[in-house]
N, C-alpha and C positions, 0 to 999 in steps of 0.2 A: 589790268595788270595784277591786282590785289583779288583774284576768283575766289569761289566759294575752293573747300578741298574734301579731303576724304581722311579717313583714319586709316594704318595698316598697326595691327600692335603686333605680329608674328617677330619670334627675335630675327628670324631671316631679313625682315625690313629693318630692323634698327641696324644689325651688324654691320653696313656700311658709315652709320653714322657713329655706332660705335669707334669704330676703326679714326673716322676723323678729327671726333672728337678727342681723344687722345693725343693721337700724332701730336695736335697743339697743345694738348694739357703737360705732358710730359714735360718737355723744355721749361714750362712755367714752376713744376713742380719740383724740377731741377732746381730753378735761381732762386725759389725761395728756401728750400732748402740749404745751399750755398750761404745764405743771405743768414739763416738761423746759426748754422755751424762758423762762421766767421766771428759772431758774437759771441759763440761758446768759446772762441779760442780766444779771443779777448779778452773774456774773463776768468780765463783762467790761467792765460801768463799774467797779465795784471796783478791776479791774486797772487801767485806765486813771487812775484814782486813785491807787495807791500801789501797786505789790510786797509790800512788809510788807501790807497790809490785804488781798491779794489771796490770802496767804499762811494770815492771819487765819480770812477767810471757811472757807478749806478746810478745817482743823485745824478749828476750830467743829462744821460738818456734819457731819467725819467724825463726833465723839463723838454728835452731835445723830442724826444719822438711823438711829445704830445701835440707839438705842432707841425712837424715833420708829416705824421698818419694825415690829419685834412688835407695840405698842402699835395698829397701822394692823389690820397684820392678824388681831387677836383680835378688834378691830370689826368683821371681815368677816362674821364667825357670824351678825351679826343677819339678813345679807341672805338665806338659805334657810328663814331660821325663819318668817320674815312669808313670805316667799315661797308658804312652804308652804299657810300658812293663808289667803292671799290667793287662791291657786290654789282650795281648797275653796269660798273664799265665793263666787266667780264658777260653780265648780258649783251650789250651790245656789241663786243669782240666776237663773242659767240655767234650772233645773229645779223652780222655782218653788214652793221649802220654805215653810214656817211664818217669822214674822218674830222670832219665840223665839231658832229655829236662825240666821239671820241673825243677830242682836243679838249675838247667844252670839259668832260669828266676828269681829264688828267690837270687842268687849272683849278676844279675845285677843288684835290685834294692837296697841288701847290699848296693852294689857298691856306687851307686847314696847318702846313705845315707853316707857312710866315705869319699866321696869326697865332696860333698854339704858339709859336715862339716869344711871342710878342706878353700871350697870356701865362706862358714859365716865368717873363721876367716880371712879371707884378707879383707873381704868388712869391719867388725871389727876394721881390721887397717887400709884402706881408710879412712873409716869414723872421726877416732880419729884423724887422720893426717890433716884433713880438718878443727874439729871441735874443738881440742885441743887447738891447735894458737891461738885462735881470744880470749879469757880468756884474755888477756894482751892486745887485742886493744878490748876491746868492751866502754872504752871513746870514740874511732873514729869514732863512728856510729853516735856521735852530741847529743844524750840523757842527758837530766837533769844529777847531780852528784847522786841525791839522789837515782834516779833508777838504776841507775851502780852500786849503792852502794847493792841496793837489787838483783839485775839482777847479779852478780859473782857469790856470792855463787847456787844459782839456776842453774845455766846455767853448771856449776861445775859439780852437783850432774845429771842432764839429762844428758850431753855428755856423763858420766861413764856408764846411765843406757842403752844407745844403745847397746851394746855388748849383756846382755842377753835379748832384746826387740829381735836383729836381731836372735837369737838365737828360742828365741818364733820364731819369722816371718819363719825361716826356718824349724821347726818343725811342724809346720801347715802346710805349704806349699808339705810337705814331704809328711804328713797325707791324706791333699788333692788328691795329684797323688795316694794312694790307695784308696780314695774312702770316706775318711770321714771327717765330718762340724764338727758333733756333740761335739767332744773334744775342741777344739777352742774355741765354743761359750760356754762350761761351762766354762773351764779357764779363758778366757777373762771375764765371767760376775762376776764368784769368785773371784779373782783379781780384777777386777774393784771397787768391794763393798769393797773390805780390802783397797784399793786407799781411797776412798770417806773417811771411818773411819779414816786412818793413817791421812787423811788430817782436819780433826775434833779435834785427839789429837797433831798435832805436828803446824799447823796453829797458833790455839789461846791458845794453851797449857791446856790442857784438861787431869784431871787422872796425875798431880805431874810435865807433860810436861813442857818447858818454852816453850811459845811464840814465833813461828821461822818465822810467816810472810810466805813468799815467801820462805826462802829455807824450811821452814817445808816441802811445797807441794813440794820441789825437794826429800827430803828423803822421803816420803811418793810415791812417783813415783816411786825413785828407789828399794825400798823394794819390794816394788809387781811386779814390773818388772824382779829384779831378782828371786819370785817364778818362773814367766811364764813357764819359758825353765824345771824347778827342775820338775813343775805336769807333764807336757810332757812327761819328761824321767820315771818317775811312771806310767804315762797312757800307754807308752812301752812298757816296765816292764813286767805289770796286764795281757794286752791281749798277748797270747800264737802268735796268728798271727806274731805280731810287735815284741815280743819278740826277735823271731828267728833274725830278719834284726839286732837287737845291740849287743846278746850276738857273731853272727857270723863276725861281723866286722874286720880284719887283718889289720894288715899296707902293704900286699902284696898288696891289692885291692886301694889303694890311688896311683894313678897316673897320671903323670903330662897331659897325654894325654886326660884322661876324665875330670881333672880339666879346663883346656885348653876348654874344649866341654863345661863346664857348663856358663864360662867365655865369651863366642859366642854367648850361648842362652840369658846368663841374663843380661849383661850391655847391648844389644838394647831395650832390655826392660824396662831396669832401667831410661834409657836416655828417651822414650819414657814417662815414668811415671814424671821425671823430668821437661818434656818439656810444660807439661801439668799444673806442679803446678808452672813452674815458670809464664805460663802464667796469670793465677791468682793471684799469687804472685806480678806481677806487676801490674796487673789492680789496685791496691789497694795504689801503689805509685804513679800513675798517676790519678787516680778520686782522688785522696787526694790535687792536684794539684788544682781543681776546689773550691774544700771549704767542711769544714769540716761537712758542713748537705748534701753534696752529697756520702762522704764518709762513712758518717754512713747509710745513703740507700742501697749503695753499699752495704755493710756490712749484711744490714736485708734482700735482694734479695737473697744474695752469703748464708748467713746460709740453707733460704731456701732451694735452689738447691743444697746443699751440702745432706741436709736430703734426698732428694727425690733419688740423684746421687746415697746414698748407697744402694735402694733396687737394681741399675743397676750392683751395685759393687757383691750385693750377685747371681744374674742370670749369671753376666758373671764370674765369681770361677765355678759355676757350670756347666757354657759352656765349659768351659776350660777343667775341668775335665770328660763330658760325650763325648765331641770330642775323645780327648785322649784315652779312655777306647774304642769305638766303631774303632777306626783305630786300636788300637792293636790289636782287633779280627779280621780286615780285611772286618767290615759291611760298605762301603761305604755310601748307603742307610741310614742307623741310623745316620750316620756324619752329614747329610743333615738332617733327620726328627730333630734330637737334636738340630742343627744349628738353623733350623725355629724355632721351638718350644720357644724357649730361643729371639728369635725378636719378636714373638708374645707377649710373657708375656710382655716383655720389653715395646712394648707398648701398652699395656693396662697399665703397672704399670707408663708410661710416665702421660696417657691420664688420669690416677686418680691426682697424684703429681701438673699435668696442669693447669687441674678445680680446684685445691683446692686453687690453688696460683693465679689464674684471676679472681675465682668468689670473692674470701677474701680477693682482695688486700687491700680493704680498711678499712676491720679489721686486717690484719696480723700485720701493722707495729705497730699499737698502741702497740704489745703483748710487743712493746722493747722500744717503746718511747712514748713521749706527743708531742715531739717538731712540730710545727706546717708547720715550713719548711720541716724536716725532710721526714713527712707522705706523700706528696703529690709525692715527690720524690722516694721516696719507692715503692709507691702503680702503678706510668710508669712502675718502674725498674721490679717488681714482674709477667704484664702481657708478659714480654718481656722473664724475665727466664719462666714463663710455658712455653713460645713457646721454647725455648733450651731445653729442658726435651727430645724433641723428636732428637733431633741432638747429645746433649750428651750419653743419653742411647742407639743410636745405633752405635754410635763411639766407646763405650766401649764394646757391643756384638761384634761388627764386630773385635774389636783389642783381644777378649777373642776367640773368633774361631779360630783366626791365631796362637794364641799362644799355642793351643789345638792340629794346624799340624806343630809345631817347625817353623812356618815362622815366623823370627822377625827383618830381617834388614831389608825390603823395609815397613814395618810397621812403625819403627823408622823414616826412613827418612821423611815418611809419614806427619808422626806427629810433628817433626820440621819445617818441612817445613808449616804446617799448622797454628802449633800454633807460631810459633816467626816469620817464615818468610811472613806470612798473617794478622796473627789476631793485632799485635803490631804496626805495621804501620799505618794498615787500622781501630784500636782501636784510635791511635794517628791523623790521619786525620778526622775521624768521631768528635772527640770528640774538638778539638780545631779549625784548621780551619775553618770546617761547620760548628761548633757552638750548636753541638749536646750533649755537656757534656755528664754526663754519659750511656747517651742513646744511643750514637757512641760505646761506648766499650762492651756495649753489646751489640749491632745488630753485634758487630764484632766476637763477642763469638760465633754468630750463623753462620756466614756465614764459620771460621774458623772448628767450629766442626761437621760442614755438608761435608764440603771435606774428613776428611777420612772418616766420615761413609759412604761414597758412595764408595769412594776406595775399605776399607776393605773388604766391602762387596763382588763387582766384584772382586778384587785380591783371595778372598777365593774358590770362584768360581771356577775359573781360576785355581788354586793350586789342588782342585779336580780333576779336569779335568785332570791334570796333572799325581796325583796320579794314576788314572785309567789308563789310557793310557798305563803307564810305569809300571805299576804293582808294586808298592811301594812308601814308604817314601823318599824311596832315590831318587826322582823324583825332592825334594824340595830342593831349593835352599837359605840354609838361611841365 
């Protein structure tokens, strides 16, 4: 099943894979996008509301999404595992098996749906168990009183809403491993716009509302979040496809042995995804160290590359998922053509986000500020994320390929080792001793996100290689 293949590199041979690789990336590139601009309107009626609540909101997230980001990406394991097996079953539809063999594929990926279920609701209660407690010390974080005062009940209302967010997050994910964006990015965009409104009447109190400040925008989150997961299970429902995996669900098929196997795939991923935001996460406690117009630079560079990172986010959902699909038929060849296909887009989509952020640094900042110190700092920091565009987006292609052949703990290690046990120290010596401010923490961004994308890369390779030789999956080591 798993043959030797061939190489075609003419663009005429990619162009089909081009073409599909897209189609899936787009939608993904959509909901995150969505997903970003939601937050901008947040904080900006927020701010327009009050300073203290604007305050609030941020100190919130930050605790919120640091656990949030793992909890996200240990749900991402679902999407190669259905993938894989969805890939087969379109083999054998194709190739016209026994409806035994059929049946048998359409139960495993039941499977994956009432065990995934099963492993949402533990990450569920991780998540609460981490983010519940700190409600009674969030005085000890050193914050004003008056933003604590705002900052509880907010922080209240998001902790509650993670449950059906993770719930969204694994139902997309689900969706993904067979094959589709498209649902995701309508729900997230409808959702998103009922967010924006809920945050209009419950904000400034609009239509009989009072006035809730900061926590309005926590009940205005939580509301549309708990749609998220309700349209999903109607988009289920509607298509006859998907129908079949919910109404066939058992409590026979939950077992602890493929819970066990989801648990393996997804917290290295999770910790991977972790390692990555905590590294940013600290860059922003340490250039705050230097002074507060180098932090707000920070700040106008890191939104930048945050916009540019999700069209990387949407190529690599769909690396993951056209991997996955093409090893379950057993096309080695397609693994590879898909593989390239998805580092090409990648960069050219770098080499666009690059130029836009080196040729404009020195109108980009003004879009956020006047401050005169601020701009000139920005406008280093801005030519330095172009050049990460090509480090970051091939770190995250090369970490979406591996996660497409179930490889994900030499991936993890990978990325710890990169980003806390490289980039933090050598952020910390650039930037203080040498005298580099915040110029050191980003040349360390770069030199950090160029080790695994070089790794990923060769290790995928490698894993190939392996595949074929041994004639399967089970080759891999994860």
């Amino acid at each position: 099943m798993y043959g030797n293949y061939e190489m075609t590199y003419s663009f005429r041979a990619y162009y089909p894979y081009y073409k599909r690789n897209l189609k899936l990336a787009f939608p993904v590139m959509l909901t995150q996008f969505g997903a970003a601009l939601v937050g901008l309107a947040d904080s900006i009626m927020v701010g327009h509301y009050g300073t203290a609540d604007l305050a609030a909101v941020s100190f919130s997230n930050a605790l919120f999404f640091t656990v949030m980001v793992f909890a996200m990406g240990a749900l991402m394991g679902i999407t190669p595992l259905v993938g894989h097996v969805h890939g087969r079953l379109e083999k054998l539809l194709k190739d016209g098996t026994t409806d035994d063999e059929i049946a048998h594929k359409h139960e495993q990926i039941t499977s994956y749906l009432a065990n995934g279920l099963v492993f949402t609701g533990l990450m569920c209660v991780f998540s609460l168990a981490l983010l519940a407690p700190c409600v009674g010390f969030l005085d000890a974080f050193g914050q004003e009183p008056e933003v604590i005062a705002c900052a509880r009940p907010y922080y209240i209302l998001i902790v509650l809403s993670i449950v059906p967010f993770l719930l969204f997050t694994f139902s997309k994910q689900f969706l993904e491993g067979l094959g589709n964006t498209t649902v995701a990015m309508l729900i997230t965009i409808g959702c998103n716009l009922l967010n924006i409104f809920l945050n209009w009447l419950f904000i400034f109190g609009h239509c009989g509302f009072p006035a809730m400040g900061a926590e309005g925008a926590g009940w205005a989150s939580l509301i549309a979040r708990c749609l998220m997961p309700v349209c999903f299970f109607v988009a289920m429902l509607w298509k006859r496809e998907w129908r079949r995996y919910v109404v066939s669900m058992r409590r026979f098929l939950i077992t602890r042995r493929e819970v066990e196997h989801l648990i393996v795939i997804g917290v290295p991923i999770g910790l991977q995804s972790f390692a990555e935001a905590f590294l940013f996460t600290a860059s922003f406690v340490i250039i705050g160290w230097i002074s507060k117009e180098s932090l707000a630079a920070h700040h106008i560079a890191n939104q930048m590359a945050d916009l540019t990172f999700m069209l990387a986010l949407g190529i690599g959902s769909a690396t993951t998922i056209r991997v996955s699909h093409q090893l379950g038929k057993g096309d080695l060849q397609a693994v590879r053509m898909a593989s390239h296909a998805s580092v090409h887009l990648c960069l050219l989509m770098n080499t666009i986000g690059a130029a836009i952020m080196i040729f404009g640094r020195n109108v980009i900042p003004y879009v956020f500020t006047n401050d005169p110190e601020v701009v000139p700092i920005a406008s280093t920091l801005l030519v330095i994320a172009g050049t990460l565009q090509y480090a970051d987006g091939l770190q995250c292609i090369g970490a979406a390929m591996l996660r497409g052949i179930q490889d994900v703990r030499v991936p993890m290690r990978i990325a710890l080792f990169s980003y806390i046990g490289v980039a933090l120290p050598l952020g910390l010596a650039l930037t203080f001793p040498l005298g580099m401010g915040a110029k050191g923490m980003w040349l360390a961004f770069i030199i950090a996100l160029a080790i695994p994308a070089v790794l990923f890369y060769v290790r995928f390779h490698k894993q190939l290689k392996r595949i074929s030789d041994n004639n399967g999956l089970d080759a891999i080591n994860i």
